[in-house]
DRENDO-1510 file (C-alpha; in Angstrom, 1 decimal, always signed):
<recs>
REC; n; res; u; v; w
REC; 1; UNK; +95.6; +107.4; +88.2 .
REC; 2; UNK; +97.5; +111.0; +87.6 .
REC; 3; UNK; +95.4; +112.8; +90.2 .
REC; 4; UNK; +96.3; +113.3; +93.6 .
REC; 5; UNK; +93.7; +112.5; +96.3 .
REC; 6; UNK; +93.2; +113.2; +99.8 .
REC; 7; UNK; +90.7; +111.8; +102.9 .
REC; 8; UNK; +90.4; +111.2; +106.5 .
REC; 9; UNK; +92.0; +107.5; +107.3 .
REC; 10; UNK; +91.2; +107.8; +111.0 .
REC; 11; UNK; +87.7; +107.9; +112.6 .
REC; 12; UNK; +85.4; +110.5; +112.7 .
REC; 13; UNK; +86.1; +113.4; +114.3 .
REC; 14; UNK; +85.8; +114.3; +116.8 .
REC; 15; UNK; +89.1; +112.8; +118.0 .
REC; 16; UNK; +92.2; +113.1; +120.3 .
REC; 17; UNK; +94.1; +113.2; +116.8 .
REC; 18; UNK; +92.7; +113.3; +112.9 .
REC; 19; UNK; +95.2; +111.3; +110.2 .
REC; 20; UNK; +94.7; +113.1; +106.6 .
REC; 21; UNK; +96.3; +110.9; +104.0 .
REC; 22; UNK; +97.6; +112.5; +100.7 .
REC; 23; UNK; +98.7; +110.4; +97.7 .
REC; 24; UNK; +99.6; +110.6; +94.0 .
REC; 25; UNK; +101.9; +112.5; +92.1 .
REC; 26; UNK; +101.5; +115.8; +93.2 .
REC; 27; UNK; +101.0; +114.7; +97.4 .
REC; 28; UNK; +105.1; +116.4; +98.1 .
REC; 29; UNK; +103.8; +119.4; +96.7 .
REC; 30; UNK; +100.6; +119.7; +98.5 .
REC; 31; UNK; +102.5; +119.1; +101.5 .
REC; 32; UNK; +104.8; +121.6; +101.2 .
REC; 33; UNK; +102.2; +124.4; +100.4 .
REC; 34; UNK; +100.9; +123.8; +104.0 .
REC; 35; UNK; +104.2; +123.4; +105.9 .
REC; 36; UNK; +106.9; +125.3; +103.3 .
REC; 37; UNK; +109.6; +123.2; +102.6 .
REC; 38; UNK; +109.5; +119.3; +103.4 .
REC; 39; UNK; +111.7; +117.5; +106.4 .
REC; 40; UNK; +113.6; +114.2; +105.6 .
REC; 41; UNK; +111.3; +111.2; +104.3 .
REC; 42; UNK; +110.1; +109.0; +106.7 .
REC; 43; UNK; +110.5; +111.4; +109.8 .
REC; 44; UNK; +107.5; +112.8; +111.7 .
REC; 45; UNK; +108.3; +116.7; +111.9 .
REC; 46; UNK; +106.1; +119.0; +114.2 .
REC; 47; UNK; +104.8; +121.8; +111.7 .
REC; 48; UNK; +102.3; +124.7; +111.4 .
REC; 49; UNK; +99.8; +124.2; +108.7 .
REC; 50; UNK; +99.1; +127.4; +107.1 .
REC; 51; UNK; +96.3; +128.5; +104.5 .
REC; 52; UNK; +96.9; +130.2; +101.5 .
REC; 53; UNK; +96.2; +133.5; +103.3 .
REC; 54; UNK; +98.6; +132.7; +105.8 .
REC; 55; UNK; +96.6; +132.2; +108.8 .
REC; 56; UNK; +97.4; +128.9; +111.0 .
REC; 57; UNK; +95.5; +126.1; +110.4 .
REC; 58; UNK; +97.1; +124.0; +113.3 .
REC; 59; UNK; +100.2; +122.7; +114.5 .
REC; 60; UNK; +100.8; +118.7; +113.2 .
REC; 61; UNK; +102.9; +116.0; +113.5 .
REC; 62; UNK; +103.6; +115.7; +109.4 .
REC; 63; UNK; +105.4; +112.5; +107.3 .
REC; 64; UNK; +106.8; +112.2; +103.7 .
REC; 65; UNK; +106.8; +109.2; +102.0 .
REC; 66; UNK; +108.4; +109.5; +98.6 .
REC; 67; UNK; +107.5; +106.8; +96.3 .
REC; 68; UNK; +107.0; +103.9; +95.0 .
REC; 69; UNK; +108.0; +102.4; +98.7 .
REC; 70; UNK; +104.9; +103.4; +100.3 .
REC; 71; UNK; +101.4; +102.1; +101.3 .
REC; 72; UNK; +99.9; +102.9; +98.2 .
REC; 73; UNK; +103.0; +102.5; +95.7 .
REC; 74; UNK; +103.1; +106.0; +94.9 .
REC; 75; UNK; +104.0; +109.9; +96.5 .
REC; 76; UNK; +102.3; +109.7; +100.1 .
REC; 77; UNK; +102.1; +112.4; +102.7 .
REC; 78; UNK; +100.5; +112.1; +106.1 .
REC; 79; UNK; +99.0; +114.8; +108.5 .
REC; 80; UNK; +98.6; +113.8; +111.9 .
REC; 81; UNK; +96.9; +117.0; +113.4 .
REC; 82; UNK; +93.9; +117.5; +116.4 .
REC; 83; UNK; +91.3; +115.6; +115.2 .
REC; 84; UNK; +88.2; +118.7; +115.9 .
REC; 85; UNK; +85.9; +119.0; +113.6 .
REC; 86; UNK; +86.3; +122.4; +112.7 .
REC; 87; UNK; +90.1; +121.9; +112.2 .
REC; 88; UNK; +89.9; +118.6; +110.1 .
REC; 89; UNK; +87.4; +120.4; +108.1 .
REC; 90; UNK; +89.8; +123.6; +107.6 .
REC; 91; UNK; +92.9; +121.5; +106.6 .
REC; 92; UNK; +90.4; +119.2; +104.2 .
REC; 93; UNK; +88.7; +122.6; +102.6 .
REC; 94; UNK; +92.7; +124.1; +102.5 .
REC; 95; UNK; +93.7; +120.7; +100.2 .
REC; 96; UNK; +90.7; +121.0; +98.0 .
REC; 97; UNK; +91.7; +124.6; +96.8 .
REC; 98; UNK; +94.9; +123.7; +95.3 .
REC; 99; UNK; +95.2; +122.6; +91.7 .
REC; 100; UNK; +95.6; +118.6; +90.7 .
REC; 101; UNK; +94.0; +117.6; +94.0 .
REC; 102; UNK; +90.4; +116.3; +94.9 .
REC; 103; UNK; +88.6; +113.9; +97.5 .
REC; 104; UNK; +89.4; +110.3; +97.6 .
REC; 105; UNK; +86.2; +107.9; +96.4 .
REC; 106; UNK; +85.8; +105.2; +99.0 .
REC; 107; UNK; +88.5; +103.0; +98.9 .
REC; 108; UNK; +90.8; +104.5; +96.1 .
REC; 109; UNK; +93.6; +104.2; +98.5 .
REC; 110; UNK; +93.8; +100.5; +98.5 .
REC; 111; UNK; +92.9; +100.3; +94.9 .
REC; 112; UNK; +96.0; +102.3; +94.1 .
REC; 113; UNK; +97.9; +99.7; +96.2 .
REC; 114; UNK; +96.6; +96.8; +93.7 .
REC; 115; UNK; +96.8; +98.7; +90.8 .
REC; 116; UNK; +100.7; +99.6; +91.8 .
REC; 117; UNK; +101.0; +95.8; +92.8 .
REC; 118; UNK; +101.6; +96.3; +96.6 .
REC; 119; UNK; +99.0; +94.5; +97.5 .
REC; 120; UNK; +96.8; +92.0; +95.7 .
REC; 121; UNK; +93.5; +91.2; +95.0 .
REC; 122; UNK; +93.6; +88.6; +97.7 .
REC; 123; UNK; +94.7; +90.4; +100.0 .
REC; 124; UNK; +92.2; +93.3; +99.7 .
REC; 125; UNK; +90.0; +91.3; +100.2 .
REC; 126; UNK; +91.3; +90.1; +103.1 .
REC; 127; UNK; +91.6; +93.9; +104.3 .
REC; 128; UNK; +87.9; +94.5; +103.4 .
REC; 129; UNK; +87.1; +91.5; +105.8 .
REC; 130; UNK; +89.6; +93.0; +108.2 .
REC; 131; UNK; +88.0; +96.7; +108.4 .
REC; 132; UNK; +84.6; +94.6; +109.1 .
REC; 133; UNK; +85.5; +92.2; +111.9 .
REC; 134; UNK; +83.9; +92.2; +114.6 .
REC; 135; UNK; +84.2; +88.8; +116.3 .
REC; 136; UNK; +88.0; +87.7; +117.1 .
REC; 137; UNK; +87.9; +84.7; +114.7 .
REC; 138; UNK; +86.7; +87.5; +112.0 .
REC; 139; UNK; +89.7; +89.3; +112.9 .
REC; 140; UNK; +92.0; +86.3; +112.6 .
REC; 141; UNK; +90.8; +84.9; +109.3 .
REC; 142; UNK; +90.8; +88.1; +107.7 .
REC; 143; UNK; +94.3; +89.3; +109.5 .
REC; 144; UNK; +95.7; +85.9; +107.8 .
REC; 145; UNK; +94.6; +86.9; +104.0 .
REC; 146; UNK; +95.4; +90.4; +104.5 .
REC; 147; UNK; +99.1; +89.9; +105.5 .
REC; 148; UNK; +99.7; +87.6; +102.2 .
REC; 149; UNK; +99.3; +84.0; +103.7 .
REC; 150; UNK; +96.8; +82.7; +100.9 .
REC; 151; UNK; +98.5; +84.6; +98.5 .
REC; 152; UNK; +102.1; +83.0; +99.0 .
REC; 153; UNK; +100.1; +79.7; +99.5 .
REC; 154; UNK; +98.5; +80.4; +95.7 .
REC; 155; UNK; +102.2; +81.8; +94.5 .
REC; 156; UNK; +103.1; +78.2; +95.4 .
REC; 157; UNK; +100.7; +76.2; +93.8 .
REC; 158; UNK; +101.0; +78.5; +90.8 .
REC; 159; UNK; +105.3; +78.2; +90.8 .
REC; 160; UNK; +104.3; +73.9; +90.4 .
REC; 161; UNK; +102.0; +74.6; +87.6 .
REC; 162; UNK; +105.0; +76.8; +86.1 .
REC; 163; UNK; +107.8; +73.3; +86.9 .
REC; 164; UNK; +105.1; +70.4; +85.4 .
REC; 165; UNK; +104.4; +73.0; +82.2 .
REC; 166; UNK; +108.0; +73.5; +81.1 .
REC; 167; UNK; +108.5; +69.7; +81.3 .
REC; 168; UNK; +105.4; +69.4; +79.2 .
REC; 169; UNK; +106.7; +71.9; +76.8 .
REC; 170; UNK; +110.0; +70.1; +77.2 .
REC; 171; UNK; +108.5; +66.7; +76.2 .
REC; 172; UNK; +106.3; +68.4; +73.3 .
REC; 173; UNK; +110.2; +70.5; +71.7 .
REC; 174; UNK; +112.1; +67.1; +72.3 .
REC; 175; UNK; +109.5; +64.2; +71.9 .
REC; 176; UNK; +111.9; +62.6; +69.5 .
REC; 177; UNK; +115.0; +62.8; +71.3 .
REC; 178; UNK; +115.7; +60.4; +73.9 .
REC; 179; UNK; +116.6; +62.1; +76.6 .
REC; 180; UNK; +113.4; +63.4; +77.5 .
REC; 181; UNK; +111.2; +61.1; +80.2 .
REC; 182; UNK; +107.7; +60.3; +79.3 .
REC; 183; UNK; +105.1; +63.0; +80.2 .
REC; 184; UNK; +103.6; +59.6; +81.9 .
REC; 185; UNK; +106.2; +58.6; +83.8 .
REC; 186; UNK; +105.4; +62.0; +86.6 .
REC; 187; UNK; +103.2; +64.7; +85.4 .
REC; 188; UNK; +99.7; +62.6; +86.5 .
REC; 189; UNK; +100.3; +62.0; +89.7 .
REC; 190; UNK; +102.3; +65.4; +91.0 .
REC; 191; UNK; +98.8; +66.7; +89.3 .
REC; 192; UNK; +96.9; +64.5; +91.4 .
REC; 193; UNK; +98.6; +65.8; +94.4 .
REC; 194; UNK; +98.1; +69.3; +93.3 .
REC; 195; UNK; +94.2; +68.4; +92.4 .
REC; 196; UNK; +94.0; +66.6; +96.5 .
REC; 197; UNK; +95.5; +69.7; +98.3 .
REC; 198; UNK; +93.2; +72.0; +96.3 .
REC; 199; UNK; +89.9; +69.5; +96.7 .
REC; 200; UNK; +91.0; +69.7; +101.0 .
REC; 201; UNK; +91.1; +73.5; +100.5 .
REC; 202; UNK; +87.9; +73.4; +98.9 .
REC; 203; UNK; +85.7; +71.3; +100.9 .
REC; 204; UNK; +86.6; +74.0; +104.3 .
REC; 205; UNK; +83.9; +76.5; +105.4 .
REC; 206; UNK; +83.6; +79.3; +103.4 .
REC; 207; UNK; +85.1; +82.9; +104.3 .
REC; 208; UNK; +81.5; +84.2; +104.4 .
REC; 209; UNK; +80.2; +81.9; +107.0 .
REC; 210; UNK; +82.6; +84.3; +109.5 .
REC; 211; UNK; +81.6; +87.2; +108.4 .
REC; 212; UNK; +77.5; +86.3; +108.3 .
REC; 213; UNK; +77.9; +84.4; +111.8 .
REC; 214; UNK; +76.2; +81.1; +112.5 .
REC; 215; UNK; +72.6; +81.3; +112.1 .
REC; 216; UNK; +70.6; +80.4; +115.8 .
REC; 217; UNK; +67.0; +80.1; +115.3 .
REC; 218; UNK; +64.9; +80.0; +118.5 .
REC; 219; UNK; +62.0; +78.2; +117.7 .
REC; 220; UNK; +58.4; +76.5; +119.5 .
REC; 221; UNK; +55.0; +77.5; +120.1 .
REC; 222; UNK; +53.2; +80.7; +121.5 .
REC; 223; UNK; +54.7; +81.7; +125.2 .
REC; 224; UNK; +57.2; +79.1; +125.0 .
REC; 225; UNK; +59.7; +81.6; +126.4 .
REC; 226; UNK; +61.7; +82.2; +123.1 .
REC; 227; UNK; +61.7; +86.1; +123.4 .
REC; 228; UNK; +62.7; +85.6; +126.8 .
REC; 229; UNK; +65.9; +83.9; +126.0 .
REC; 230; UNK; +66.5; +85.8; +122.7 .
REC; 231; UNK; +66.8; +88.9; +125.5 .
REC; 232; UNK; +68.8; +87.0; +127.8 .
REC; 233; UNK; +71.4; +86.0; +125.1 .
REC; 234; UNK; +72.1; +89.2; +123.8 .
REC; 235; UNK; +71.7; +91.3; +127.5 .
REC; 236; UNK; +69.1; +93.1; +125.9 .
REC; 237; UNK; +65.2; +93.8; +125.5 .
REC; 238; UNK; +65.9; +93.3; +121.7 .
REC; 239; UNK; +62.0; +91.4; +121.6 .
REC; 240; UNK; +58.7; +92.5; +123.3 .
REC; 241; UNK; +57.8; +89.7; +126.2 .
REC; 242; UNK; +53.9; +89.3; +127.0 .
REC; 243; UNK; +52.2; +86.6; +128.8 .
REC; 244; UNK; +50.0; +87.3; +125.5 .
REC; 245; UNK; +50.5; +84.6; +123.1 .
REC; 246; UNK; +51.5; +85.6; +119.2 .
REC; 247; UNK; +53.1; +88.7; +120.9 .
REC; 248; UNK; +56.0; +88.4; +118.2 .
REC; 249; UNK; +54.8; +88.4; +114.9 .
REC; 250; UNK; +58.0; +88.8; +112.8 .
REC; 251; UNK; +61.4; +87.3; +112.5 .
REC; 252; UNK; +64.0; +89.3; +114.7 .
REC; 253; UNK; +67.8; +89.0; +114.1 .
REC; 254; UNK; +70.6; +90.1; +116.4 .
REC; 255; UNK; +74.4; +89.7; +115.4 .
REC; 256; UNK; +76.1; +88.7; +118.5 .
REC; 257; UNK; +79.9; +87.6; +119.8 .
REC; 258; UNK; +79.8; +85.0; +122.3 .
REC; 259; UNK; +84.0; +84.3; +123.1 .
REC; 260; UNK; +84.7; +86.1; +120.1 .
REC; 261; UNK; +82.3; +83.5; +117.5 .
REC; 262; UNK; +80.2; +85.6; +115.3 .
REC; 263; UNK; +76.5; +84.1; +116.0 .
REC; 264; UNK; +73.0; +85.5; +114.6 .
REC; 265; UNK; +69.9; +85.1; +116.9 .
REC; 266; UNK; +66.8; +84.7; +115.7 .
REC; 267; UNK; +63.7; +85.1; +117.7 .
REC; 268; UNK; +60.6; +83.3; +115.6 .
REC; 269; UNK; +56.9; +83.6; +116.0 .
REC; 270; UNK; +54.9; +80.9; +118.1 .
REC; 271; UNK; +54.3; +78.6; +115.6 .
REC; 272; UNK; +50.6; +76.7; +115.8 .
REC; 273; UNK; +48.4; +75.4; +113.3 .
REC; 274; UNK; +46.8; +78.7; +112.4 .
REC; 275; UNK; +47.4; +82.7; +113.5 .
REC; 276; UNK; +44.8; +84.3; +115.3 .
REC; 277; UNK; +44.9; +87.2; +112.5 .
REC; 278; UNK; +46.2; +87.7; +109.2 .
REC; 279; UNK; +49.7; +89.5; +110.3 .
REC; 280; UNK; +50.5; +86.3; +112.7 .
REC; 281; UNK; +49.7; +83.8; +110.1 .
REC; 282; UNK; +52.6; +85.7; +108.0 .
REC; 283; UNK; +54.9; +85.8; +111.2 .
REC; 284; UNK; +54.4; +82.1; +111.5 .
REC; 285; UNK; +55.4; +81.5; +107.6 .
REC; 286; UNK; +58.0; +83.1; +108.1 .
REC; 287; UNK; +59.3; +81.7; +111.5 .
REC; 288; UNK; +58.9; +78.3; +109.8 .
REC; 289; UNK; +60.9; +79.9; +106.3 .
REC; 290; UNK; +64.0; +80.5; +108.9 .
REC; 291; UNK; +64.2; +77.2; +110.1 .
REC; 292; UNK; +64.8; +75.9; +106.9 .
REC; 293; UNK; +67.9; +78.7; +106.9 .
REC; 294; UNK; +69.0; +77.5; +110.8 .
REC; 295; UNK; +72.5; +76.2; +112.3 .
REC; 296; UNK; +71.5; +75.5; +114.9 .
REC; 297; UNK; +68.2; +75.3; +116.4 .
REC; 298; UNK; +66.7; +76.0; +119.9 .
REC; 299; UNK; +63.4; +73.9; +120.4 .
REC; 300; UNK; +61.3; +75.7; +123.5 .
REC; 301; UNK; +58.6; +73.4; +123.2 .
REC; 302; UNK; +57.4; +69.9; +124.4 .
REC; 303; UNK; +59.7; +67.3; +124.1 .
REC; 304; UNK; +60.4; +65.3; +120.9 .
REC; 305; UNK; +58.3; +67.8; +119.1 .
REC; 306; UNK; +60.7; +70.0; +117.4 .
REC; 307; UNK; +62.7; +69.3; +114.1 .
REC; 308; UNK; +65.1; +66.8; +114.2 .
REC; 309; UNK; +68.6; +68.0; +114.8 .
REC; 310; UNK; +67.1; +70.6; +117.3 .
REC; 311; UNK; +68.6; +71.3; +120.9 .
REC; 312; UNK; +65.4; +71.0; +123.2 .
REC; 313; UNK; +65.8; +73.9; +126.1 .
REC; 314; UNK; +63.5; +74.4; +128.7 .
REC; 315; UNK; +63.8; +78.4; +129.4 .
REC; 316; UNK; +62.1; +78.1; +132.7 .
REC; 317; UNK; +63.9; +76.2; +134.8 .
REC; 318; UNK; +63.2; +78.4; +137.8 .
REC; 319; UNK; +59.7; +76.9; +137.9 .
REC; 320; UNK; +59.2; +73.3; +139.8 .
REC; 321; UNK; +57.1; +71.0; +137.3 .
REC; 322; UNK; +60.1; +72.3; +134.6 .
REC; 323; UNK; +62.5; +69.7; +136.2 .
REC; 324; UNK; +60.7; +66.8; +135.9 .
REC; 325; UNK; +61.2; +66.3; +131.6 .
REC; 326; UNK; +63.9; +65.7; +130.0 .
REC; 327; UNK; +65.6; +68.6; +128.5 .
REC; 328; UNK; +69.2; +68.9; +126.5 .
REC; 329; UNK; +69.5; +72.3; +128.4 .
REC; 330; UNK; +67.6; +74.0; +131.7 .
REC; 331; UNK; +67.9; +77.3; +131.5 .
REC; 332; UNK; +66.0; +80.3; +133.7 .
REC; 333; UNK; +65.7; +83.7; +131.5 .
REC; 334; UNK; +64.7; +85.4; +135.0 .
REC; 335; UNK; +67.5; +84.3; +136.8 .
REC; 336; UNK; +70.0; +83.4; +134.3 .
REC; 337; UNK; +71.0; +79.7; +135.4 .
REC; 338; UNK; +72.2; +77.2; +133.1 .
REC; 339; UNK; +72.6; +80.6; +130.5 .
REC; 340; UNK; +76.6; +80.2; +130.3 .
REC; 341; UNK; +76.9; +76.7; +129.6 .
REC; 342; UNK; +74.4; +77.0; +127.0 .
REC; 343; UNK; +76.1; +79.4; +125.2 .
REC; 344; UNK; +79.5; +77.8; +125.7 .
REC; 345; UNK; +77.7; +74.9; +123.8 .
REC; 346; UNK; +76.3; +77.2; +121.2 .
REC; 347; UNK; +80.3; +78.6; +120.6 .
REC; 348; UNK; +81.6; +75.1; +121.0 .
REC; 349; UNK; +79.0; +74.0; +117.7 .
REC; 350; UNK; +79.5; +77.1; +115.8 .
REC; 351; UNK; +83.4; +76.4; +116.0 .
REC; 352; UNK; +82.7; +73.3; +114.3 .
REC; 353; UNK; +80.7; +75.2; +111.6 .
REC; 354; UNK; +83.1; +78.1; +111.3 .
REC; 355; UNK; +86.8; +78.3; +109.4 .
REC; 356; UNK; +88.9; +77.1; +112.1 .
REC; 357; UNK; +92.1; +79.8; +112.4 .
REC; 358; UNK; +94.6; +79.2; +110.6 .
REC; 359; UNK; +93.0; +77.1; +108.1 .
REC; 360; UNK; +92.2; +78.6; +104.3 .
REC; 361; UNK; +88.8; +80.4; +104.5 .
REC; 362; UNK; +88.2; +81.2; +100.5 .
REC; 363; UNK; +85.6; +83.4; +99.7 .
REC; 364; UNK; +82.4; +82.6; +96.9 .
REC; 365; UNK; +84.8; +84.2; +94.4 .
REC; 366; UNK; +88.0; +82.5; +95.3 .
REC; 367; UNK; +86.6; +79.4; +96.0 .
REC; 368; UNK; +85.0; +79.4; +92.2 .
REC; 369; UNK; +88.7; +80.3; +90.7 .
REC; 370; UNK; +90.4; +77.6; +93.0 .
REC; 371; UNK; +87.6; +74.9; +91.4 .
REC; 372; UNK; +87.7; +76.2; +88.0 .
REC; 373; UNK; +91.7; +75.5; +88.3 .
REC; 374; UNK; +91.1; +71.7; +90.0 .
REC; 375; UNK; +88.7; +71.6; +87.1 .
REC; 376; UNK; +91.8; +71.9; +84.3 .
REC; 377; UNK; +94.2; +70.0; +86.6 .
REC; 378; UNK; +91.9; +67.0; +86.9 .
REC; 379; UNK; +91.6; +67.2; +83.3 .
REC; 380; UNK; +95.2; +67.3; +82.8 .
REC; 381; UNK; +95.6; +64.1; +84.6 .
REC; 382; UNK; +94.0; +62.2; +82.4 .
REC; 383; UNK; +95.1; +63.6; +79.3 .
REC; 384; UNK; +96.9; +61.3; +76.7 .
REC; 385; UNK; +97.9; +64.1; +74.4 .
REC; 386; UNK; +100.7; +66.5; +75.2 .
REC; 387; UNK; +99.2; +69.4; +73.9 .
REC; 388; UNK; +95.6; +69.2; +75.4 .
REC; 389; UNK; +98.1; +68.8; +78.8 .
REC; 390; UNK; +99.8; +71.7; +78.2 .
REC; 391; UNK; +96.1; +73.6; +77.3 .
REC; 392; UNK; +95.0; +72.3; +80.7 .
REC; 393; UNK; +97.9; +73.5; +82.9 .
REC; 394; UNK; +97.4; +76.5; +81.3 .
REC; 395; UNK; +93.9; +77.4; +81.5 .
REC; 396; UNK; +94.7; +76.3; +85.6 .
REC; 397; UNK; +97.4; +78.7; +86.1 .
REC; 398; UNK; +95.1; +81.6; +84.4 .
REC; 399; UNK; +92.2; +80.8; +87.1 .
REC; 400; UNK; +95.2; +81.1; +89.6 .
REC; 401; UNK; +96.3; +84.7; +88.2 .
REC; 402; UNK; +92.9; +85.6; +88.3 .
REC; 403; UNK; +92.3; +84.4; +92.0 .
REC; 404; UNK; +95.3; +87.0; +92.6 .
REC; 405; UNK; +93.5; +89.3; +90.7 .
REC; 406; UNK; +95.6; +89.5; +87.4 .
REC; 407; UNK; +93.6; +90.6; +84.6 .
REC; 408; UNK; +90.3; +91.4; +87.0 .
REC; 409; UNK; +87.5; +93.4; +85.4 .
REC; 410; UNK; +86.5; +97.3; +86.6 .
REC; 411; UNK; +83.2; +96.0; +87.6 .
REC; 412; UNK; +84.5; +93.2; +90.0 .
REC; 413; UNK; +87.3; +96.2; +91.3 .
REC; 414; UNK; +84.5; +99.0; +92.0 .
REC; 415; UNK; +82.1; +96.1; +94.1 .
REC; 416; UNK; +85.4; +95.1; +96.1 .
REC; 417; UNK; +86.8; +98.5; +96.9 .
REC; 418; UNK; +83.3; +100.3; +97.1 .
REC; 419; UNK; +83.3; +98.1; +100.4 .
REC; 420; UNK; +85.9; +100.4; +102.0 .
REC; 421; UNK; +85.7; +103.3; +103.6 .
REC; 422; UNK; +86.5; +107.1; +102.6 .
REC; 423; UNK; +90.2; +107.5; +103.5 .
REC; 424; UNK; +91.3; +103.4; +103.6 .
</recs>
């Protein structure tokens, strides 16, 4: 990574202020070409940016950060100038005229942090989730992996792998000498304990269930109201509403945040034995596909009728004859009664579904490591021989460093970081 690269890490112009980001090798003397000589590291200097011709560029608040203590482990500068387009644009087109620099790729800037071992793999992944959230248990999930909390938590873990496989190796140089215990007499059961924690870890939500929101399916027959309350939830006229029955014919989704739970709506074709018309009977498929795919799921139909599990709502409770069955919710789309503490019940669920903060949320690929390793310690419990024991803790500890991201592959590393941004 000899070149030096350069982006926008603030938003899109245009801005009150644009934050150009320079790093690598060469970023002190790409600085000092636009403002001459360079202030004190670490001190935010108002300067003119010039071009190579001399004329002004703007005036900016400008930073040095020498290397390696930086956020990317290597030379950084930092440009904090107006954030118009037109001057953004200038400063950008003024960088990519001198020699040894070019354009970041999206994400390079965080992949020079793992690749200079400020940061981890674990932790960019945790950033990735971060730069996503939306929702405010998104944010505090991904806030926790992104500061190092799993990663000190897997450091752990990994530093009592390290303690029970020098006693092993112990046991294996001295097994004739008598002042060595019996790999019996301790290694099973502080691996048991290791194998339990991981097992608890494992058996939590997964990390995407937070970021893909719990799935609400609204569900029942033609002109049961479901596109009614699918636009009440979301304050919106997301879904047509006819008195015409079969009016929606497809499956619409809508990512919402009720108190800061990520939920996904899902309005559903009436479903009845057959569509009126070809395009209906294919609505109805696949309104009945998405149930099988539901959290949660909102029955507007007669009573006792719906899939079991389902939360039976009545969305017209504004009208008189509504009142006299028995519903688990009443709720008016017209007038909006009983819509609050419906949704406070669809958040209170959805918790229950969710990660709960400050709990270990592993992703598909860390929660594959984590098993692989409870695979080999499990194993290492019960062995009788020394040296499969040793092989075991091993083989664990390597599904640990890889968890970390120690000896990942290019093609994992371009998928991960192609998730960020130009400039992050």
């Amino acid at each position: 990574m000899s070149a030096t690269i350069f982006a926008l890490s603030s938003g899109a112009p245009p801005a009150a202020i644009g934050i150009i980001r320079i790093s690598g090798p060469h970023a002190g003397d790409a600085l000092s070409t636009l403002v001459g000589k360079v202030a004190s590291a670490r001190k935010a200097t108002l300067r003119t940016l010039r071009a190579r011709d001399g004329s002004i560029l703007d005036t900016a608040l400008v930073i040095w950060f020498p290397g390696p203590r930086t956020a990317t482990g290597e030379n950084l500068a930092e440009i904090h100038c107006h954030g118009g387009r037109a001057v953004v644009r200038a400063i950008e087109n003024a960088l990519a005229e001198l020699s040894n620099l070019r354009r970041a790729e999206p994400g390079e800037f965080t992949r020079r942090a793992f690749a200079n071992g400020v940061i981890d793999l674990a932790e960019a992944e945790g950033l990735a989730d971060l730069l996503s959230s939306e929702t405010e248990l998104q944010r505090l999930a991904a806030q926790a992996s992104a500061g190092g909390g799993f990663s000190r938590q897997v450091e752990e873990w990994r530093g009592e792998l390290l303690k029970i496989s020098a006693e092993v190796e112990a046991a294996l140089d001295f097994a004739d000498e008598g002042d060595v215990e019996e790999h019996n007499n301790g290694f099973p059961s502080r691996m048991a304990e290791l194998a339990d924690v991981w097992r608890v870890v494992l058996d939590q939500p997964r990390a995407e269930r937070l970021r893909n929101g719990v799935r609400v399916i609204l569900a029942g027959p033609p002109n049961s109201g479901k596109s009614s309350l699918f636009n009440a939830l979301l304050g919106e006229g997301a879904a047509i509403v006819t008195p015409i029955a079969g009016t929606t014919r497809d499956v619409i989704e809508r990512s919402i945040s009720i108190n800061g739970v990520p939920l996904v709506l899902v309005d559903t074709a009436g479903l009845r034995e057959t569509g009126q018309d070809e395009v209906e009977a294919i609505g109805i498929d696949r309104a009945r596909q998405a149930l099988t795919e539901a959290d949660i799921v909102l029955w507007l139909g007669a009573v006792g009728e719906g899939p079991e599990g389902a939360w039976e709502i009545s969305a017209r409770c504004d009208l008189p004859d509504e009142r006299k069955r028995r519903y688990d919710f009443m709720v008016s789309s017209v007038t909006g009664e009983g819509l609050s503490e419906l949704a406070e019940a669809l958040t209170s669920s959805a918790r229950d579904i969710l990660p709960k903060p400050g709990t270990i949320a592993l992703n598909q690929r860390q929660a594959g490591l984590l098993s692989e390793a409870q695979d080999q310690i499990s194993g290492a419990s019960r062995a009788s021989d020394l040296l499969v024991l040793a092989e075991r803790l091993r083989l664990a500890r390597v599904a640990l460093d890889r968890l970390l991201g120690r000896d990942s592959t290019e093609e994992m590393l371009d998928l991960l970081f192609g998730r960020f941004c130009i400039g992050k």
